[in-house]
mmCIF file of the protein (N, C-alpha, C, O) and its ligand, coordinates in Angstrom:
data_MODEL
# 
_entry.id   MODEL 
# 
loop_
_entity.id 
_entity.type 
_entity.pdbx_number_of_molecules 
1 polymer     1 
2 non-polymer 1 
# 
_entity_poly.entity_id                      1 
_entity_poly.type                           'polypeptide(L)' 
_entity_poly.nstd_linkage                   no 
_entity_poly.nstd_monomer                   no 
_entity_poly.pdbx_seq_one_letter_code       
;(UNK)(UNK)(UNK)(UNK)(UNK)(UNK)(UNK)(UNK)(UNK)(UNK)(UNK)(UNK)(UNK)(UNK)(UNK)(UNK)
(UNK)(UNK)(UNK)(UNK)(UNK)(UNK)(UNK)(UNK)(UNK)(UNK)(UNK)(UNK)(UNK)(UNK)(UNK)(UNK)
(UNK)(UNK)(UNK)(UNK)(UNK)(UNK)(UNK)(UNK)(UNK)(UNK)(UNK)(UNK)(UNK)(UNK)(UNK)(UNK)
(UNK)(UNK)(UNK)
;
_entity_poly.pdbx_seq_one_letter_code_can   XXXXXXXXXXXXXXXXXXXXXXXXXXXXXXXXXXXXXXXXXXXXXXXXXXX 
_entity_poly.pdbx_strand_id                 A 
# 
loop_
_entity_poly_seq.entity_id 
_entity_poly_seq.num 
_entity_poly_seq.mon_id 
_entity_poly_seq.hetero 
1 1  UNK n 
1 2  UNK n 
1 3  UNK n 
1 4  UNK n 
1 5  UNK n 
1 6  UNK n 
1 7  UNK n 
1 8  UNK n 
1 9  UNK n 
1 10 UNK n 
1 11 UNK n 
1 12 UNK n 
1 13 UNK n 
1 14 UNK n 
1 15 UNK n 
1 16 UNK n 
1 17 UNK n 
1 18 UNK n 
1 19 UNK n 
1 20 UNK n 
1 21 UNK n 
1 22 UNK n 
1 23 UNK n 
1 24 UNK n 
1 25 UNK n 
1 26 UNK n 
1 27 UNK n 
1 28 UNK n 
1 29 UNK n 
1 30 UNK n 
1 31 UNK n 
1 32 UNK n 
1 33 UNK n 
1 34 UNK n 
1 35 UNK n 
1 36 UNK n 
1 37 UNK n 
1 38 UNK n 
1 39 UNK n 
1 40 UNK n 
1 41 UNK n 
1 42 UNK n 
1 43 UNK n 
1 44 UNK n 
1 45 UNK n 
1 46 UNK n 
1 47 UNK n 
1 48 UNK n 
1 49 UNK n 
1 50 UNK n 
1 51 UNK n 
# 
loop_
_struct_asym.id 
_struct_asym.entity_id 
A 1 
B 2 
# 
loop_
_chem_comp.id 
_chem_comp.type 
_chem_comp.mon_nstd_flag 
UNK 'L-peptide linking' . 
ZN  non-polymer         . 
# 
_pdbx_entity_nonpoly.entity_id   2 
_pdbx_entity_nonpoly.name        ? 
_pdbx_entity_nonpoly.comp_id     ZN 
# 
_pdbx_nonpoly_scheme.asym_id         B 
_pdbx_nonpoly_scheme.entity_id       2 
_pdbx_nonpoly_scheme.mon_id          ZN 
_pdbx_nonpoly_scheme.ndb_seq_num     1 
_pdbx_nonpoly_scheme.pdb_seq_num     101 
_pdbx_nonpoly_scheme.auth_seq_num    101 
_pdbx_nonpoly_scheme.pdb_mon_id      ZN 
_pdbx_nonpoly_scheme.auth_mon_id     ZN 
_pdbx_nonpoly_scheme.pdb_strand_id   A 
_pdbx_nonpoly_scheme.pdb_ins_code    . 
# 
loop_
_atom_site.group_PDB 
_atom_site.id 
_atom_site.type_symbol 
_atom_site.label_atom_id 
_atom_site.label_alt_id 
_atom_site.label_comp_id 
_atom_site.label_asym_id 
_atom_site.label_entity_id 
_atom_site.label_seq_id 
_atom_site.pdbx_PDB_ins_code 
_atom_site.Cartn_x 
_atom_site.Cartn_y 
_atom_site.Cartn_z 
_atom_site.occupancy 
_atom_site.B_iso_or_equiv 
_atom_site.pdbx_formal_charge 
_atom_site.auth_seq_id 
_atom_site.auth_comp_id 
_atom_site.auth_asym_id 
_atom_site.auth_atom_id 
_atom_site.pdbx_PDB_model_num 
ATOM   1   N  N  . UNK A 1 1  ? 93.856  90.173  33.959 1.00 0.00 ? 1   UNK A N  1 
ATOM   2   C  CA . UNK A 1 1  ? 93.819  91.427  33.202 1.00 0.00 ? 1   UNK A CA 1 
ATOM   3   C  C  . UNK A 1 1  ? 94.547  92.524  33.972 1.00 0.00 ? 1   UNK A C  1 
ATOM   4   O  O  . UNK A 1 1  ? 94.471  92.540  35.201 1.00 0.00 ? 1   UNK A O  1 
ATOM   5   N  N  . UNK A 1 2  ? 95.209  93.390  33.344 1.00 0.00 ? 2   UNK A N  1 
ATOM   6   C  CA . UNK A 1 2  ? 96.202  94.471  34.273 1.00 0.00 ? 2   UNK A CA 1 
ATOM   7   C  C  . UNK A 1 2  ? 95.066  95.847  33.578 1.00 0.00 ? 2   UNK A C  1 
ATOM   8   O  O  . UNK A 1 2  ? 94.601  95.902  32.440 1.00 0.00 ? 2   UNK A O  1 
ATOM   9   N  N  . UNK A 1 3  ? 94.909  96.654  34.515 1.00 0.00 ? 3   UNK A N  1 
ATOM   10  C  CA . UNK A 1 3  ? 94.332  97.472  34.430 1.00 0.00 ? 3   UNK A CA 1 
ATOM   11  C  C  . UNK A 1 3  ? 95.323  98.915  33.407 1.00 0.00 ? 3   UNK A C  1 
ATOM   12  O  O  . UNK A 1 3  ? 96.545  99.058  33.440 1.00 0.00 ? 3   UNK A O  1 
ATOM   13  N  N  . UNK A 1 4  ? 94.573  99.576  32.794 1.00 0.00 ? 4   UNK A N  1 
ATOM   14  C  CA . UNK A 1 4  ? 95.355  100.308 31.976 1.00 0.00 ? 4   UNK A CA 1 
ATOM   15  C  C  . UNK A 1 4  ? 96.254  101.453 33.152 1.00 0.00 ? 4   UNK A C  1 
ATOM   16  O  O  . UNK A 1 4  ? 96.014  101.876 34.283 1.00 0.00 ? 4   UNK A O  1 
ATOM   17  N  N  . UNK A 1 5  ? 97.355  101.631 32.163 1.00 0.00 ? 5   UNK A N  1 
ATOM   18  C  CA . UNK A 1 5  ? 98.555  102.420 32.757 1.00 0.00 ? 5   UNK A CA 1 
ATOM   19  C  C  . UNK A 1 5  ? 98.008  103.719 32.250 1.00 0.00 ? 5   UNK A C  1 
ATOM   20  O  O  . UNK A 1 5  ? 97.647  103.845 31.080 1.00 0.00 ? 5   UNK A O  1 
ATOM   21  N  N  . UNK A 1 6  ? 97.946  104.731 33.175 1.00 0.00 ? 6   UNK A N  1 
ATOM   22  C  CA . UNK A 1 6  ? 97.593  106.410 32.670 1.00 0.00 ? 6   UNK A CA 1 
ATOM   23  C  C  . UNK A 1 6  ? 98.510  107.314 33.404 1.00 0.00 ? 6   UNK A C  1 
ATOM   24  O  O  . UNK A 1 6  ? 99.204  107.109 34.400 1.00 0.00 ? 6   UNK A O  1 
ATOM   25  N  N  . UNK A 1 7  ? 98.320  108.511 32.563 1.00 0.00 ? 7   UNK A N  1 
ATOM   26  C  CA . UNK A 1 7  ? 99.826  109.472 32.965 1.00 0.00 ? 7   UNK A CA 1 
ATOM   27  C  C  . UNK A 1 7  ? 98.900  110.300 32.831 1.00 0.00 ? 7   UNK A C  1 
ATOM   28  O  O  . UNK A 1 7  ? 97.838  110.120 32.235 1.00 0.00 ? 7   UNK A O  1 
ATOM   29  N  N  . UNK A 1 8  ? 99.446  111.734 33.664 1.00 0.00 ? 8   UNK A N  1 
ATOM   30  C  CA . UNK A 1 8  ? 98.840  112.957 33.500 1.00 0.00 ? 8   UNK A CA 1 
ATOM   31  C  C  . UNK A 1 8  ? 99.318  113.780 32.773 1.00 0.00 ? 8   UNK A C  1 
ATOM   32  O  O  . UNK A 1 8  ? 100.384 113.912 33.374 1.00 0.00 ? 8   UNK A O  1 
ATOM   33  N  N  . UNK A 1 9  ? 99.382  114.385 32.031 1.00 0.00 ? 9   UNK A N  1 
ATOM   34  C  CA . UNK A 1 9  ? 99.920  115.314 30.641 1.00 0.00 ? 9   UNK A CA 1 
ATOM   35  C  C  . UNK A 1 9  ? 99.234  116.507 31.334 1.00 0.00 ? 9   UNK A C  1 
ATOM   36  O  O  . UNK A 1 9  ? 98.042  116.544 31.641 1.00 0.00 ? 9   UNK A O  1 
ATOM   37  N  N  . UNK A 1 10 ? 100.215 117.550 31.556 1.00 0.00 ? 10  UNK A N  1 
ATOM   38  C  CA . UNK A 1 10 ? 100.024 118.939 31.624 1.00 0.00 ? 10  UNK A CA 1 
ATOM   39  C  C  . UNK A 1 10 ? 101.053 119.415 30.525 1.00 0.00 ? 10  UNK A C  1 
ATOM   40  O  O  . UNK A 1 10 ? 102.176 118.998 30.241 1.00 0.00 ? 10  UNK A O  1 
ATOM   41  N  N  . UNK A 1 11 ? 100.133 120.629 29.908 1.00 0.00 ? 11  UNK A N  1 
ATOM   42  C  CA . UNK A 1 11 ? 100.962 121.285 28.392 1.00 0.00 ? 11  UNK A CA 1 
ATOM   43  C  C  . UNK A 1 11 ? 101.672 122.234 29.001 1.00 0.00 ? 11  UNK A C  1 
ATOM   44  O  O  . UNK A 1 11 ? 101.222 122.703 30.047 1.00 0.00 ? 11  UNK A O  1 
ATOM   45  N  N  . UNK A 1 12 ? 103.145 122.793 28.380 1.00 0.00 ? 12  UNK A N  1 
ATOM   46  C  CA . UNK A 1 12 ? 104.009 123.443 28.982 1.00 0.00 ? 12  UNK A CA 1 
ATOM   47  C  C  . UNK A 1 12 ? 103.508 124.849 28.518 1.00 0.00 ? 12  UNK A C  1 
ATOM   48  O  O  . UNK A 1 12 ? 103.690 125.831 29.238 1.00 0.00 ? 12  UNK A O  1 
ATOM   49  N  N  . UNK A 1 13 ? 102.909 124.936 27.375 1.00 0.00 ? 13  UNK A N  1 
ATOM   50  C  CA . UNK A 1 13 ? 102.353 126.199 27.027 1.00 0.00 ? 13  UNK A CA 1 
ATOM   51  C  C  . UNK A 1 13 ? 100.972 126.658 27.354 1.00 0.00 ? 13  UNK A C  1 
ATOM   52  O  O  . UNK A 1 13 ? 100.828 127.759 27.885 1.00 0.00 ? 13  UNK A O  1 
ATOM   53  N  N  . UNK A 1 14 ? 100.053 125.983 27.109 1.00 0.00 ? 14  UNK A N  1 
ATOM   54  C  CA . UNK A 1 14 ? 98.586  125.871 27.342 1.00 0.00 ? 14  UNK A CA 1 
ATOM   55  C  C  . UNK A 1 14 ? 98.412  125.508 28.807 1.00 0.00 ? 14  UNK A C  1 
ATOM   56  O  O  . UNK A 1 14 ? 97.340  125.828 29.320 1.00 0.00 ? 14  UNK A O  1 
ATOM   57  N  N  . UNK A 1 15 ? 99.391  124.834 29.612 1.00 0.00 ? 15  UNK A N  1 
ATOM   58  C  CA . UNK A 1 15 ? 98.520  124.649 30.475 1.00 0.00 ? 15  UNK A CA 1 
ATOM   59  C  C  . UNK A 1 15 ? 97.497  123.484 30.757 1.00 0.00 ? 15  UNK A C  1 
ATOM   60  O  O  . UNK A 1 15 ? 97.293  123.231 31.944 1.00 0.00 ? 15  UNK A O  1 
ATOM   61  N  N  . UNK A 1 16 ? 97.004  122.939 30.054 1.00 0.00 ? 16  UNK A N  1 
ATOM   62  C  CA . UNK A 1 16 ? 95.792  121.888 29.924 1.00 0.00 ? 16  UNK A CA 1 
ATOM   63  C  C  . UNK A 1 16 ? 96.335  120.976 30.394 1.00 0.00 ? 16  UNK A C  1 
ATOM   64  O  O  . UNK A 1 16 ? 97.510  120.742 30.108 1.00 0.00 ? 16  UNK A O  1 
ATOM   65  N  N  . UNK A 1 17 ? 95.416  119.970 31.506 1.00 0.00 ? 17  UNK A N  1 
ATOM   66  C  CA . UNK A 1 17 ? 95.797  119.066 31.764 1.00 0.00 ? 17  UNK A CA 1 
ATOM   67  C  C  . UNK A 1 17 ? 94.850  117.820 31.368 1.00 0.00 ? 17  UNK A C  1 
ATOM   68  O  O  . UNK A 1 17 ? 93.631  117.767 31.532 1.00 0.00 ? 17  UNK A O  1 
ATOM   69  N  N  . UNK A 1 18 ? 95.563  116.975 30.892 1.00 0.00 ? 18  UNK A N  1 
ATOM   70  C  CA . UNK A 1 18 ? 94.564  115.739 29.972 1.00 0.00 ? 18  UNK A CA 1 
ATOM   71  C  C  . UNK A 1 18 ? 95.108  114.745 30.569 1.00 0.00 ? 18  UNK A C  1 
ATOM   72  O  O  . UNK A 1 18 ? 96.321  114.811 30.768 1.00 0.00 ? 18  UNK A O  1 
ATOM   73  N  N  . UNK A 1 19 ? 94.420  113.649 30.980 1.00 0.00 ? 19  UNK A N  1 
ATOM   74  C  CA . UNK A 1 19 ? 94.779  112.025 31.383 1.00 0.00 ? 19  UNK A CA 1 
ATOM   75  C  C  . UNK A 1 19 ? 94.514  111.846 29.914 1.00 0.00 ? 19  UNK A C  1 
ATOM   76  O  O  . UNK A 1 19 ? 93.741  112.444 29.165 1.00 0.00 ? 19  UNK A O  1 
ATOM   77  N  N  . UNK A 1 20 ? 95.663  110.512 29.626 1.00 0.00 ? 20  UNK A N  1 
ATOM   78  C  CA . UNK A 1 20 ? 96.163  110.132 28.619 1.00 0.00 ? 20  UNK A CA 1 
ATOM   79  C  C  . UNK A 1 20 ? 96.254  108.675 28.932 1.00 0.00 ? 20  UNK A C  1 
ATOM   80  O  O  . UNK A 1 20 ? 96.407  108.537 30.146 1.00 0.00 ? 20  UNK A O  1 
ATOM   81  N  N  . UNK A 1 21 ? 96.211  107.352 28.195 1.00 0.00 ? 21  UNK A N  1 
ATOM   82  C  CA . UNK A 1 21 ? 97.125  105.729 28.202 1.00 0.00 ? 21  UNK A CA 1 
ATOM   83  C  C  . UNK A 1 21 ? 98.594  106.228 27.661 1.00 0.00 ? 21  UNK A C  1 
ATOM   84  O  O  . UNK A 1 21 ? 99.304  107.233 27.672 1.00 0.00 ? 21  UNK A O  1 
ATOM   85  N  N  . UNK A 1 22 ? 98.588  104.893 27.188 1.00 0.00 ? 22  UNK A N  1 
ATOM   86  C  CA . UNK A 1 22 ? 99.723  104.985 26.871 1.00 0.00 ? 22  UNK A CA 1 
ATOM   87  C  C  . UNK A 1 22 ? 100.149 104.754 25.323 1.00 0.00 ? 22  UNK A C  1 
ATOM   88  O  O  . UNK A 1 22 ? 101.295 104.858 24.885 1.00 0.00 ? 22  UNK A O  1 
ATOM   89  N  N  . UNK A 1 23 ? 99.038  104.435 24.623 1.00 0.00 ? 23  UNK A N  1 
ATOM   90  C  CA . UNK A 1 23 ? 98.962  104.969 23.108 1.00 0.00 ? 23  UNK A CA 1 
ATOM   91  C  C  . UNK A 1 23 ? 99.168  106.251 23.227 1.00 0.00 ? 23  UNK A C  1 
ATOM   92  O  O  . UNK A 1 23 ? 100.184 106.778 22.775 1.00 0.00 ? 23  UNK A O  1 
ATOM   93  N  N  . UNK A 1 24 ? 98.110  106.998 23.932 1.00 0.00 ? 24  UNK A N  1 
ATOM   94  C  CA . UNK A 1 24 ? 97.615  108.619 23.870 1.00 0.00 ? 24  UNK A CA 1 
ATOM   95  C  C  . UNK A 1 24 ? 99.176  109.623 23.918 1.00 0.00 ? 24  UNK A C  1 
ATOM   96  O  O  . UNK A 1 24 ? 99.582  110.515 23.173 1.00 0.00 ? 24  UNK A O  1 
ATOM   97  N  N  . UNK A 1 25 ? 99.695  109.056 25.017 1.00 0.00 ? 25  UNK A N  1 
ATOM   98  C  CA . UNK A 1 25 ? 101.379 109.554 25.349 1.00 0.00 ? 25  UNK A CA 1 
ATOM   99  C  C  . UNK A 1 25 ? 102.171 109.366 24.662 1.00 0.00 ? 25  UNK A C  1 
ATOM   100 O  O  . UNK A 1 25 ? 102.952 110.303 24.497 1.00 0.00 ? 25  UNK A O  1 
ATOM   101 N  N  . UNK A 1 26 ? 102.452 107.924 23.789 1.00 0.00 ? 26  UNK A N  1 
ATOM   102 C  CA . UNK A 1 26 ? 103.218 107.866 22.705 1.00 0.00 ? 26  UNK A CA 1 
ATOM   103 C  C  . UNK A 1 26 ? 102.699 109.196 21.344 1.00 0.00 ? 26  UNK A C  1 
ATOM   104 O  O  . UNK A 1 26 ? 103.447 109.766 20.550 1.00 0.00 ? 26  UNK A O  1 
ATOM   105 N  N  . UNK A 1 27 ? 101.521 109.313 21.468 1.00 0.00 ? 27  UNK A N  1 
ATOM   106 C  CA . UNK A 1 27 ? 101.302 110.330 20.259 1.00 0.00 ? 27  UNK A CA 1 
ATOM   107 C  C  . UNK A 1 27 ? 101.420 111.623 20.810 1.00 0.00 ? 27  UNK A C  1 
ATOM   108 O  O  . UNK A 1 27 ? 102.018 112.443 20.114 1.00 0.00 ? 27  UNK A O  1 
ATOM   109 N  N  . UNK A 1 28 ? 100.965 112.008 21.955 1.00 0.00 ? 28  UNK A N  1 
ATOM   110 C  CA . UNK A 1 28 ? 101.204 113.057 22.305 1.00 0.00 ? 28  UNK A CA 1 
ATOM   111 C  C  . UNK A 1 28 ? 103.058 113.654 22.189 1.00 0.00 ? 28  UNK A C  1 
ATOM   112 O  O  . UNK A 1 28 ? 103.398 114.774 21.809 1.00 0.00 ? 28  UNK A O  1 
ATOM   113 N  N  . UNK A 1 29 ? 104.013 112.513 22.644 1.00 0.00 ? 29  UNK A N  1 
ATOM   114 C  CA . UNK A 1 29 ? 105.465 112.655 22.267 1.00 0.00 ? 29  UNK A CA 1 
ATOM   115 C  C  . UNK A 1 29 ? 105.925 113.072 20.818 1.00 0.00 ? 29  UNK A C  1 
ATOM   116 O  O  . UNK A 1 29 ? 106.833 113.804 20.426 1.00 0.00 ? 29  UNK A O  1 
ATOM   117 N  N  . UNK A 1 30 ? 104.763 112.183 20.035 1.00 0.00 ? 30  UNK A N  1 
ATOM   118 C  CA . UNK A 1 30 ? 105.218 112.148 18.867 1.00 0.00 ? 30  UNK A CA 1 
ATOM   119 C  C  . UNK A 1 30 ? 104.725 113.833 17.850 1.00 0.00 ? 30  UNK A C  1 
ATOM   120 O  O  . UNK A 1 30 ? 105.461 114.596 17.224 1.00 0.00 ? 30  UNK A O  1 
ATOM   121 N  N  . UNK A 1 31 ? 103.008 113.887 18.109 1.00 0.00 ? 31  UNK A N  1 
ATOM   122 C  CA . UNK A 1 31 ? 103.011 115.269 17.649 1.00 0.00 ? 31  UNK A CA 1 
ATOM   123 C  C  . UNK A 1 31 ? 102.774 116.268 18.280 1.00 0.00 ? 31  UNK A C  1 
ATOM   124 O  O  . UNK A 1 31 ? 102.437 117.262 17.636 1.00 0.00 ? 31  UNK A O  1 
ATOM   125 N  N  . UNK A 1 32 ? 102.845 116.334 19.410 1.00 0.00 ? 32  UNK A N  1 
ATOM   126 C  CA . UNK A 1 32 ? 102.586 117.583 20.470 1.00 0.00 ? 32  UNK A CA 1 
ATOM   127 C  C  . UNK A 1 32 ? 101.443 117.354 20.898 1.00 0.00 ? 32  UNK A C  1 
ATOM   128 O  O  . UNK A 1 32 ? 100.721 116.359 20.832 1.00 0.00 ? 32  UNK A O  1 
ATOM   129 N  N  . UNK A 1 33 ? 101.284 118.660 21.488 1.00 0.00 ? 33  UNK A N  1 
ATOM   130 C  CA . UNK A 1 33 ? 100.012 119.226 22.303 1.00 0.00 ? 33  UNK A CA 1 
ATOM   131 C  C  . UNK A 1 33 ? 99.041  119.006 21.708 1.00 0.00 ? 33  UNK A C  1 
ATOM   132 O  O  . UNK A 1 33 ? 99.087  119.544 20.601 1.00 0.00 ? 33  UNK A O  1 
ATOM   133 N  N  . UNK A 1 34 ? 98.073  118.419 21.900 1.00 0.00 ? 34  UNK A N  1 
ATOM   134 C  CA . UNK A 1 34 ? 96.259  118.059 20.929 1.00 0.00 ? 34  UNK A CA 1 
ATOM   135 C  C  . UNK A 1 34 ? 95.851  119.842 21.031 1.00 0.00 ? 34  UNK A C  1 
ATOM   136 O  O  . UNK A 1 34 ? 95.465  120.503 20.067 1.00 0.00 ? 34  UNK A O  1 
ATOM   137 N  N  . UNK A 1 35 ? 95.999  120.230 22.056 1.00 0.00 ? 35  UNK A N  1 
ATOM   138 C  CA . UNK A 1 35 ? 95.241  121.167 21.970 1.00 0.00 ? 35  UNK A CA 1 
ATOM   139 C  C  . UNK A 1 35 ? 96.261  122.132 21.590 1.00 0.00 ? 35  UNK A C  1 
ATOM   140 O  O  . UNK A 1 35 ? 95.938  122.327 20.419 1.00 0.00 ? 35  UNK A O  1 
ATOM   141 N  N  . UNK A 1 36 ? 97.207  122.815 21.787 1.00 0.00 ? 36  UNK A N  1 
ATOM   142 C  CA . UNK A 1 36 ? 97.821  124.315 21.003 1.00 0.00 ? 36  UNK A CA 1 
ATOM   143 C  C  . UNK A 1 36 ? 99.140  123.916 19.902 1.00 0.00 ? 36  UNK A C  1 
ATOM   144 O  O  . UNK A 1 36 ? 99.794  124.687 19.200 1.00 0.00 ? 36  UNK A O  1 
ATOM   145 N  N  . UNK A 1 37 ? 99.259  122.320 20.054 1.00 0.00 ? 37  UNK A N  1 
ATOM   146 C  CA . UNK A 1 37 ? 100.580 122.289 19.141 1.00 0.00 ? 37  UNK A CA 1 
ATOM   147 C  C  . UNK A 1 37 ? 101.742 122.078 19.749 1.00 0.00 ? 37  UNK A C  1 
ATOM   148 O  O  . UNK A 1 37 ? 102.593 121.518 19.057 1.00 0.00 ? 37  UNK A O  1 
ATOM   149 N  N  . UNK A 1 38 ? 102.098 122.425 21.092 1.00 0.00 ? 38  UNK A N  1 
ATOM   150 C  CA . UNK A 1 38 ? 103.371 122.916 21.704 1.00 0.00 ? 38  UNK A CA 1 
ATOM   151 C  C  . UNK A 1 38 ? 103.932 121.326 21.523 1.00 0.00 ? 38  UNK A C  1 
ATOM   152 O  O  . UNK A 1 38 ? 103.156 120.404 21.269 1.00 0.00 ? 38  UNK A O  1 
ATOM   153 N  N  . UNK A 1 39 ? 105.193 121.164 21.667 1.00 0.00 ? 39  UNK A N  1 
ATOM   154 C  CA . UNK A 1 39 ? 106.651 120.285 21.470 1.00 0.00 ? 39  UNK A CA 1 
ATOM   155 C  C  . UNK A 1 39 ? 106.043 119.620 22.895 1.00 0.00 ? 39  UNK A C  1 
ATOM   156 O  O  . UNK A 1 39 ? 105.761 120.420 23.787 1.00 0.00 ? 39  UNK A O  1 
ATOM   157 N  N  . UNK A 1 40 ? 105.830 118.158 23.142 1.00 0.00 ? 40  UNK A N  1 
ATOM   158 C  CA . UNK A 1 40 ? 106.102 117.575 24.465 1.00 0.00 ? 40  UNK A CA 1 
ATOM   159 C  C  . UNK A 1 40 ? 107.133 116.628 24.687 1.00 0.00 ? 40  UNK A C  1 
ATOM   160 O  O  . UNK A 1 40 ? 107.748 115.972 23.846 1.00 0.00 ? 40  UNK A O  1 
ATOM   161 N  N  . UNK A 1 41 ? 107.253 116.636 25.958 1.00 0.00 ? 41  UNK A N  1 
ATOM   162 C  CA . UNK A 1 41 ? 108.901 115.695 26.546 1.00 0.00 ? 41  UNK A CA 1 
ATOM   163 C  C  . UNK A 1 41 ? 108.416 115.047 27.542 1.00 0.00 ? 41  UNK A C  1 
ATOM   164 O  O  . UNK A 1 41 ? 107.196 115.204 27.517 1.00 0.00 ? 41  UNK A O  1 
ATOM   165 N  N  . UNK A 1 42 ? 108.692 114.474 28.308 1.00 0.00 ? 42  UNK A N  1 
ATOM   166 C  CA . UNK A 1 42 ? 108.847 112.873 28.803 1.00 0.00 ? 42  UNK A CA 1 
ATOM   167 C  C  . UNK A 1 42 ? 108.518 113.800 30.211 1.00 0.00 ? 42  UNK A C  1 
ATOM   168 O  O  . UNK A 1 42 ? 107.753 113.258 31.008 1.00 0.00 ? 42  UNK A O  1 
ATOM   169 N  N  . UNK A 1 43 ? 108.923 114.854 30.492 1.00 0.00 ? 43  UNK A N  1 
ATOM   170 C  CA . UNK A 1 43 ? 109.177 115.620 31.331 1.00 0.00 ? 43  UNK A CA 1 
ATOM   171 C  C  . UNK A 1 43 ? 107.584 116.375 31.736 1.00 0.00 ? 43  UNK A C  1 
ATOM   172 O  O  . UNK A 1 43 ? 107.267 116.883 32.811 1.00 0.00 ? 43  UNK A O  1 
ATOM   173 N  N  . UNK A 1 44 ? 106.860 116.258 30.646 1.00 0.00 ? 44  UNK A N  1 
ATOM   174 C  CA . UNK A 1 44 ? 105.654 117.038 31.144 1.00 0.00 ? 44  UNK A CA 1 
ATOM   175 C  C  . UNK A 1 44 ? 104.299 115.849 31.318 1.00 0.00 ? 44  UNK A C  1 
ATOM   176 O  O  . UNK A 1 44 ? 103.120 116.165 31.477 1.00 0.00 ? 44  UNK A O  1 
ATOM   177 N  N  . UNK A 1 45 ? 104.801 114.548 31.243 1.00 0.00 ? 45  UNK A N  1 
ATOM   178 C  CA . UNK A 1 45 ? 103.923 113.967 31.606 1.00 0.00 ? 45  UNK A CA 1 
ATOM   179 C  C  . UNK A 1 45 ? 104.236 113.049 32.974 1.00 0.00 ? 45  UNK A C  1 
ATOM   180 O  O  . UNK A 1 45 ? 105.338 112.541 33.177 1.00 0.00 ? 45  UNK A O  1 
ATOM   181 N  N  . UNK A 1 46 ? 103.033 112.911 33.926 1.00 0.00 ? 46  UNK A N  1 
ATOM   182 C  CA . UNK A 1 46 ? 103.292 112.554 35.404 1.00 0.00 ? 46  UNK A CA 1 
ATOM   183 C  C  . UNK A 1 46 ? 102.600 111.180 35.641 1.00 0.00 ? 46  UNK A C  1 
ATOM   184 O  O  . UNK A 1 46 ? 101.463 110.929 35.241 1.00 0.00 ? 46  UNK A O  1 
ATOM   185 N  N  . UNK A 1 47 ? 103.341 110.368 36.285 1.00 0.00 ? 47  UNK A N  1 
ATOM   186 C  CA . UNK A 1 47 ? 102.361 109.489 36.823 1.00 0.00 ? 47  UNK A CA 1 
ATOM   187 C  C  . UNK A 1 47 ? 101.506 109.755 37.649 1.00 0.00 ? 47  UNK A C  1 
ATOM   188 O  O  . UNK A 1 47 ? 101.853 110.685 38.378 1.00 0.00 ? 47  UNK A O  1 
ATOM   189 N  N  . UNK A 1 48 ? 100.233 109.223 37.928 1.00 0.00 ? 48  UNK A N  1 
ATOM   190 C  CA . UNK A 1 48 ? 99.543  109.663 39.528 1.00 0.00 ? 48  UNK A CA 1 
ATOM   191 C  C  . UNK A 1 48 ? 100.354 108.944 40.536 1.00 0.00 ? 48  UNK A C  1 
ATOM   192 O  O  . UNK A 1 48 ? 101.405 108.541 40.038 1.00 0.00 ? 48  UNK A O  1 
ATOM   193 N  N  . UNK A 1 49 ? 100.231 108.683 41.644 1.00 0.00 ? 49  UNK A N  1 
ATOM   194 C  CA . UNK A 1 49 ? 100.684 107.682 42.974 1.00 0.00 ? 49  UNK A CA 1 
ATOM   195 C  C  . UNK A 1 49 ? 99.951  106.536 43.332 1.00 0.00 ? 49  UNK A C  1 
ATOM   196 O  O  . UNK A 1 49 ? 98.894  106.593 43.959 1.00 0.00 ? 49  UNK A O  1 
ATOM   197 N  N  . UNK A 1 50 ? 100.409 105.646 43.004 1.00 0.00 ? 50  UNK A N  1 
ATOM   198 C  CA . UNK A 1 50 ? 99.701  104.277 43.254 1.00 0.00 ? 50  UNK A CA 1 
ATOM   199 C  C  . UNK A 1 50 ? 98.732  104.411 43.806 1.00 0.00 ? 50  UNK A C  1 
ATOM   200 O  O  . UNK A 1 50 ? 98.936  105.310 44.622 1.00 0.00 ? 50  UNK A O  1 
ATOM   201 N  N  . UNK A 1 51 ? 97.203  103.879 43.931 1.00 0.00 ? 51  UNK A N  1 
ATOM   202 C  CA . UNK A 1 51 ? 96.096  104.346 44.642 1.00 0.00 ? 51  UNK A CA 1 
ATOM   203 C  C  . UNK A 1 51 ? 96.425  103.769 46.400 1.00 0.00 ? 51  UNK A C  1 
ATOM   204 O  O  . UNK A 1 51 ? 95.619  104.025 47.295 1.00 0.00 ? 51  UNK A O  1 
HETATM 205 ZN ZN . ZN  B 2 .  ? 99.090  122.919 24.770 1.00 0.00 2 101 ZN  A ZN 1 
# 
């Protein structure tokens, strides 16, 4: 079993930072920000560093 892949999503407008998979990131690309709406890019979400 591979353990799930997670990214950190900080909003470029709001600010908020949400751990996300990688369903969560595909939708977040697709309709923005959950929380204010804002446009997201590939650019505002981070990997953590390998543990
Ligand atoms: Zn936002």
């Amino acid at each position: 079993m591979t353990s799930p892949r997670t990214h950190t999503f900080v909003c470029p407008e709001c600010r908020r930072s949400i751990e996300v998979d990688d369903p969560m990131r595909a939708t977040l690309l697709d309709v923005g920000c959950v929380v204010c709406g804002a446009p997201v890019t590939e650019g505002d979400m981070a990997d953590p560093p390998p543990a």
